[in-house]
C-alpha positions, 0 to 999 in steps of 0.5 A, spaced: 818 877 335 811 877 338 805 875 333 803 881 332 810 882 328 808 876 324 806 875 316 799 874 317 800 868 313 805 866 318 800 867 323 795 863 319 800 858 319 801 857 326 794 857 327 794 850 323 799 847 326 796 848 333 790 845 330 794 839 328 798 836 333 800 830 329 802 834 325 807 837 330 810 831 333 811 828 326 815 834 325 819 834 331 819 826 329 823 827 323 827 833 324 825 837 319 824 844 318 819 847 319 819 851 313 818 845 309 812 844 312 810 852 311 811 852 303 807 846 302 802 849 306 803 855 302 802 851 296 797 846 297 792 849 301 790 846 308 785 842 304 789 838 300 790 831 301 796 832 303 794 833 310 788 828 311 793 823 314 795 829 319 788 831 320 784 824 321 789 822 326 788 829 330 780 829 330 778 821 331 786 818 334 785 812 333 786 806 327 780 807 324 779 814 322 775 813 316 769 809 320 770 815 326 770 821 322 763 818 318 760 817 324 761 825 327 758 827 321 752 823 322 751 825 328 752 833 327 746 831 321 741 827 326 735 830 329 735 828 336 727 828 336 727 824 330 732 820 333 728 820 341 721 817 337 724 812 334 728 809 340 722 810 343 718 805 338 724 801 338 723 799 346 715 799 344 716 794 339 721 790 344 716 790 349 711 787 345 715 782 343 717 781 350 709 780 352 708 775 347 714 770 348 711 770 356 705 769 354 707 764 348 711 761 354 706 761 360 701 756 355 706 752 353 705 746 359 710 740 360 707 734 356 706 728 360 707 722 355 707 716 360 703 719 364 705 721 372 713 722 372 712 721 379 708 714 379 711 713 370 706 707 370 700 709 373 701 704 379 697 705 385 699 704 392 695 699 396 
């Protein structure tokens, strides 16, 4: 049977299983039929939270896939030039304070409390 003899709904379906291959290794993990897993997408939809956890782990593959997929859409939503001006001042203001630790530092001289440390009590030499 080729794909284009195929319900469109079957075909609708295969295209959500390629999209999750977690979701086919647990299928083929836990020995179930693929029916099973046909009607609930029948009836639930693919947006149902019933396939989050298969589809968290397919688009971040990691543990933390809350943390990953919020920083994904965050970086879809940021401006680049936005973002390249503010790093840009973000190097300024480092730079400035860079310069005024080195001068805070060049002025600061070594206090001699007891005058030449060479020579502590001020003994000249005959």
């Amino acid at each position: 049977m080729h794909d284009v003899d195929l319900d469109p709904s079957v075909k609708e379906f295969k295209t959500f299983m390629n999209n999750h291959p977690k979701l086919i290794e647990e299928v083929r993990r836990n020995g179930r039929e693929w029916q099973e897993y046909y009607e609930k997408w029948a009836l639930l939809d693919e947006d149902d939270p019933f396939w989050d956890e298969y589809k968290e782990r397919n688009r971040t593959g990691g543990k933390h896939p809350e943390f990953f997929s919020k920083m994904m859409d965050m970086t879809e939503k940021m401006d680049a030039e936005k973002v390249q001006k503010q790093v840009k001042q973000l190097n300024q203001t480092i730079s400035i304070i860079q310069e005024m630790l080195g001068k805070v530092q060049n002025n600061r001289k070594p206090t001699q409390p007891f005058g030449n440390i060479n020579n502590p009590f001020n003994w000249n030499r005959d």
